[in-house]
C-alpha positions in Angstrom: -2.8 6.9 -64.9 -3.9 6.0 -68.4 -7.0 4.9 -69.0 -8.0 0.4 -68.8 -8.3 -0.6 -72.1 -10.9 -3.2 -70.1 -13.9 -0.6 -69.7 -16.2 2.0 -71.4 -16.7 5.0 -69.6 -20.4 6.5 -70.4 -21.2 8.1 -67.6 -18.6 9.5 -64.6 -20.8 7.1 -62.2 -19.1 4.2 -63.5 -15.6 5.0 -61.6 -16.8 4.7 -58.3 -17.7 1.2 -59.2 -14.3 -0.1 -60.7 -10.9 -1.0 -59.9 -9.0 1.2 -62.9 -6.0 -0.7 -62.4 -7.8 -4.4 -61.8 -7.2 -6.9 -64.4 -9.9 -9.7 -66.3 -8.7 -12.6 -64.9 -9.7 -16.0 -66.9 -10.3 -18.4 -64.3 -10.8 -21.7 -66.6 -11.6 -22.1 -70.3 -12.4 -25.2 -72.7 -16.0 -25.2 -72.4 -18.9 -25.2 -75.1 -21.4 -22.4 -74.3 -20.5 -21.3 -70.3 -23.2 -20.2 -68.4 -25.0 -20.2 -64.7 -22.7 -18.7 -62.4 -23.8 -19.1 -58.7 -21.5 -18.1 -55.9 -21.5 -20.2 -52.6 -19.9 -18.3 -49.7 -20.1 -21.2 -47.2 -18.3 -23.5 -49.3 -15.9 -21.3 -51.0 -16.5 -22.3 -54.4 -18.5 -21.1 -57.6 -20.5 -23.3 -59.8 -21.6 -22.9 -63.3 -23.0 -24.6 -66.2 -20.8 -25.8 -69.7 -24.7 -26.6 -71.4 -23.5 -28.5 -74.2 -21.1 -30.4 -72.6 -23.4 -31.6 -70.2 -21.8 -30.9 -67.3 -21.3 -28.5 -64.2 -18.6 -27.3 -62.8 -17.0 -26.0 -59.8 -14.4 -23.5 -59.5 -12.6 -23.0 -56.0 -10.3 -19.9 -55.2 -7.3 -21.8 -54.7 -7.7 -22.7 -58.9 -8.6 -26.1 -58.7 -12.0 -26.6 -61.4 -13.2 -30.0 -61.2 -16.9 -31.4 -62.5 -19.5 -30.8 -60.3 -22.2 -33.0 -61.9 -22.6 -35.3 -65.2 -24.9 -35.6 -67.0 -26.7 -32.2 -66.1 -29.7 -32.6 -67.7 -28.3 -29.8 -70.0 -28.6 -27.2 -66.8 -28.5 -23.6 -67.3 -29.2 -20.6 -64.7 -28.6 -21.7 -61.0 -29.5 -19.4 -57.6 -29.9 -20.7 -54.1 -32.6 -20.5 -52.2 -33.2 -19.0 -48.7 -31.6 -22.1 -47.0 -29.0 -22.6 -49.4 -30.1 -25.2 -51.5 -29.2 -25.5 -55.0 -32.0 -23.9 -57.5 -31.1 -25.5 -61.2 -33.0 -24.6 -64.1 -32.6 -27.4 -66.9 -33.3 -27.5 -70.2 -33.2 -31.8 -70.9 -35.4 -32.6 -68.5 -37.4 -29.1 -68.8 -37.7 -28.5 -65.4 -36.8 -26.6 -62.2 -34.9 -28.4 -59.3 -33.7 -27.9 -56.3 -30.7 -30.5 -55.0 -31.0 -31.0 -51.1 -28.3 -31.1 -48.4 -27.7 -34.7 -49.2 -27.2 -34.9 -53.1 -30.6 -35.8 -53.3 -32.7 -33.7 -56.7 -36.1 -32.9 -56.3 -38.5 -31.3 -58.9 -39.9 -28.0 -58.1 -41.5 -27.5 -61.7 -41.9 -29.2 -65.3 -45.6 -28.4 -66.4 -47.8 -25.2 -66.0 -52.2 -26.2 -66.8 -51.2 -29.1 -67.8 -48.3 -29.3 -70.4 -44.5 -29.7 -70.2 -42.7 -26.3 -69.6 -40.7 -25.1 -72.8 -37.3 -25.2 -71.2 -36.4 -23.1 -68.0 -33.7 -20.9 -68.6 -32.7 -18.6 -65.6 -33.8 -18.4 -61.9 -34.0 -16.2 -58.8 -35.2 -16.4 -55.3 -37.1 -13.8 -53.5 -36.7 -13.4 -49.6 -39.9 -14.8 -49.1 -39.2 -18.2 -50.7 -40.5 -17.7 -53.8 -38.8 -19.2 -56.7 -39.2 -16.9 -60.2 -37.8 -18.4 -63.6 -37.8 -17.6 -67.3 -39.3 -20.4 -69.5 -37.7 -19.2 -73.1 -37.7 -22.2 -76.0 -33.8 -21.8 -76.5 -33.3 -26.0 -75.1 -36.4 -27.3 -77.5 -35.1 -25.5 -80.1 -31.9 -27.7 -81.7 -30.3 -30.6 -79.9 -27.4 -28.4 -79.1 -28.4 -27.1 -75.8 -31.4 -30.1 -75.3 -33.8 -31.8 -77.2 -35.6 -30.4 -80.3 -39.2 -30.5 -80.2 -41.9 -28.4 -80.7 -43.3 -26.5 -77.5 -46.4 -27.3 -75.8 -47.3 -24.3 -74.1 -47.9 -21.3 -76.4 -45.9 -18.5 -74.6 -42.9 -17.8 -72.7 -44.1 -16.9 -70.0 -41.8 -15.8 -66.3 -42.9 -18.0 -63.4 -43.6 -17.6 -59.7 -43.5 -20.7 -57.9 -44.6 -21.1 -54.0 -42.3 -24.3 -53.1 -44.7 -24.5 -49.9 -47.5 -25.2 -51.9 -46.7 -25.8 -55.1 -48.5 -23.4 -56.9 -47.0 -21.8 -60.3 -48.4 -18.7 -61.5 -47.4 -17.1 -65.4 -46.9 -13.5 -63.9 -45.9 -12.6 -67.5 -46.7 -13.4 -70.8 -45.8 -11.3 -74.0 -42.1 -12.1 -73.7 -40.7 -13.1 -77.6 -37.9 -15.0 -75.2 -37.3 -13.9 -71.4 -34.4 -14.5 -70.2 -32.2 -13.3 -67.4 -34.2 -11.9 -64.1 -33.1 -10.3 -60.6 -34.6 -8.3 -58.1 -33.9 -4.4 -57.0 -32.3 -4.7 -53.5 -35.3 -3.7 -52.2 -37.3 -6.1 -54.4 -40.0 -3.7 -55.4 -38.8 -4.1 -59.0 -38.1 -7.0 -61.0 -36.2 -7.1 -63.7 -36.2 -9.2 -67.2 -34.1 -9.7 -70.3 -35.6 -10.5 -73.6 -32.7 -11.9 -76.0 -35.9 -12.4 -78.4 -33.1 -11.1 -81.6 -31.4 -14.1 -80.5 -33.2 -15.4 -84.0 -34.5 -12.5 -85.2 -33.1 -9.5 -86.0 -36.3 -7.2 -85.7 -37.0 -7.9 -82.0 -36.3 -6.5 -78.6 -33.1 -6.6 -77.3 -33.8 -4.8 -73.8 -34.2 -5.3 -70.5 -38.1 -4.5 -69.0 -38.8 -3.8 -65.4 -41.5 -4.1 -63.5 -43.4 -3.3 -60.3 -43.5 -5.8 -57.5 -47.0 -5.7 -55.6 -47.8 -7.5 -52.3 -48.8 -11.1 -53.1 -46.2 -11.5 -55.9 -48.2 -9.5 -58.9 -46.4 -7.3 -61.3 -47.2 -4.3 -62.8 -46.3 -1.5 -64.7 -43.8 -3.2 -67.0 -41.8 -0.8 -68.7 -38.6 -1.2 -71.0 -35.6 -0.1 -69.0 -33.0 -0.2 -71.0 -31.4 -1.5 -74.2 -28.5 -3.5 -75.2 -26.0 -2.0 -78.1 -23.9 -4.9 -79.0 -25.5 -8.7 -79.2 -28.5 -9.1 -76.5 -29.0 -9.6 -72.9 -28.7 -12.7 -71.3 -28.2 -13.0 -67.5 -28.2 -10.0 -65.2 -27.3 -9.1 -61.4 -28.2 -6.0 -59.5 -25.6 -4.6 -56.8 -26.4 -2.8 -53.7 -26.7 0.2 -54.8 -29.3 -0.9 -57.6 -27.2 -0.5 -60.4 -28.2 -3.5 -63.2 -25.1 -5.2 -64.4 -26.1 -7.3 -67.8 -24.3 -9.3 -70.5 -23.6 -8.9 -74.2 -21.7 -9.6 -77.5 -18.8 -7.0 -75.6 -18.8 -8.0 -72.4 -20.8 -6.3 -69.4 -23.0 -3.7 -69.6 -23.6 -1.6 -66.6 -26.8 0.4 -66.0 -27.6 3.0 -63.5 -30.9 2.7 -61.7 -32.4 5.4 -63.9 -31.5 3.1 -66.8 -28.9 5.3 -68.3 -25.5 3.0 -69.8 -22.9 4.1 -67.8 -19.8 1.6 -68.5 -18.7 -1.7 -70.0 -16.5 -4.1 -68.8 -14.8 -4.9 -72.4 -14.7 -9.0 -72.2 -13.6 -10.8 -75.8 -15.9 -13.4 -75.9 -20.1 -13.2 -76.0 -20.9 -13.2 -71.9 -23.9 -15.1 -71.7 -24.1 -14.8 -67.3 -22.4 -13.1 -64.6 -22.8 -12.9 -60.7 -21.3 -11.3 -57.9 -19.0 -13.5 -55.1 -16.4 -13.8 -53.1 -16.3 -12.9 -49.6 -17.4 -9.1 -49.9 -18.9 -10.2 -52.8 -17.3 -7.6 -54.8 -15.8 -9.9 -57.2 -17.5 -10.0 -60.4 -17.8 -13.9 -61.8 -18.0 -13.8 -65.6 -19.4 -17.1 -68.0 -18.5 -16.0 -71.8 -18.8 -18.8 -74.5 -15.7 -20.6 -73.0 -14.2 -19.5 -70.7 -14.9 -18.3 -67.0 -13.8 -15.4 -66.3 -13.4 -12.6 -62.9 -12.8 -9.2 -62.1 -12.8 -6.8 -58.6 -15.3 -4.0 -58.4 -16.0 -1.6 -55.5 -19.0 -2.6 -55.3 -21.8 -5.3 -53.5 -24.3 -7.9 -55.0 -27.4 -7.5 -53.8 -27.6 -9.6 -50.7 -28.1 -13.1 -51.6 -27.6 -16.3 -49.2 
């Protein structure tokens, strides 16, 4: 069989996580800057963000894309949280939600000591509740993808919330601009993007991970890998703790040691990917604009 024009081969690993002969379907196109992906098993559908636009929208497997919500406060990286809900990060209203069973939003997060949040940009949820999001300046900075302002706060920091009692901790601080996070499977390591070169050439374009300690500390951040083409935006880690991240080609793969071991070649800039379906083998793919999907052989790290 001759070789996919869709992937990279780096590293023989890569083959026993793809379909050779699977195709890069595009689900839906016409949007402004796609982003947000969040898969919901119990409801069969996928959601993601169109930032400019405004807007969310859903995707459902028999084809059908209809708008989810509008206005969206400019909404960016979605998860769910232990029960569920609907975890939004927006950058309009610079703030963290959650949207309950009935349709209902309520704030999780929009200030840290004081002063308005820069403008949250991706979320995850750890199995103990605890919401984590990046707070990068990317919505403040035009009114493109929110309001232009300056920022209050001087860093960019990663958050932990407790939603129990409210409390949100800066677990780290020396990002240039953090980005995309997710756990190991384990959860003994997170991991962060920072598309810093976004605006500036000179900076990082990697992904760091760090140590998860009891009580929700981190430690030991280390770079973990870089990114050739573009920068790293969102990222997803599948069972087997291989990193999956975007860029300016497509999807970079990463095995746990760190070492690039494929692409998933995609034509337009991927800005956010996540695993669904009901195996949740299928690979969901946001890329400037256009959703797009392709079958793997392998898991998403168990989410709800």
């Amino acid at each position: 069989m001759p070789e996919n024009p869709l992937y990279e081969i780096h590293d023989p690993r890569f083959r026993a996580l793809i379909v050779e002969s699977a195709a890069l379907e595009e689900l839906h196109s016409g949007c402004r800057w796609a982003e947000g992906p969040v898969w919901f098993d119990d409801a069969q559908q996928l959601l993601w963000s169109d930032i400019p636009n405004q807007r969310m929208l859903r995707w459902t497997p028999d084809g059908h894309v209809s708008v989810y919500r509008y206005p969206s406060n400019f909404s960016n990286g979605h998860t769910r949280d232990r029960q569920g809900r609907l975890v939004s990060c927006e950058h309009g209203t610079r703030r963290v939600t959650r949207t309950e069973p009935d349709g209902t939003v309520t704030v999780l997060a929009d200030s840290f000591e004081g002063k308005r949040l820069n403008s949250p940009n991706d979320v995850v949820v750890r199995s103990d509740g605890s919401i984590w999001f990046t707070d990068p300046t990317y919505g403040i900075l035009s009114d493109y993808e929110g309001y232009k302002t300056a920022p209050e706060l001087a860093a960019r920091n990663v958050y932990r919330l407790d939603p129990a009692s409210g409390e949100l901790v800066a677990v780290v601080g020396d990002f240039l601009q953090p980005n995309g996070l997710a756990f190991s499977p384990d959860e003994n390591k997170l991991y962060v993007a920072d598309s810093g070169a976004s605006h500036d050439e000179t900076a990082p374009r990697h992904i760091r991970v760090f140590e998860v300690e009891q009580g929700g500390t981190l430690k030991n951040g280390r770079v973990f890998c870089h990114i050739d083409k573009g920068i790293p935006d969102g990222l997803r880690v599948d069972v087997d703790g291989n990193v999956w991240s975007s860029a300016a080609d497509g999807v970079h793969c990463f095995a746990p040691d760190g070492t690039l071991i494929g692409k998933i070649l995609v034509s337009q800039t991927v800005a956010n990917l996540t695993f669904g379906g009901p195996r949740r083998n299928r690979l969901f793919i946001t890329a400037t604009q256009s959703l797009y999907s392709i079958y793997v052989t392998v898991s998403g790290a168990s989410r709800p």
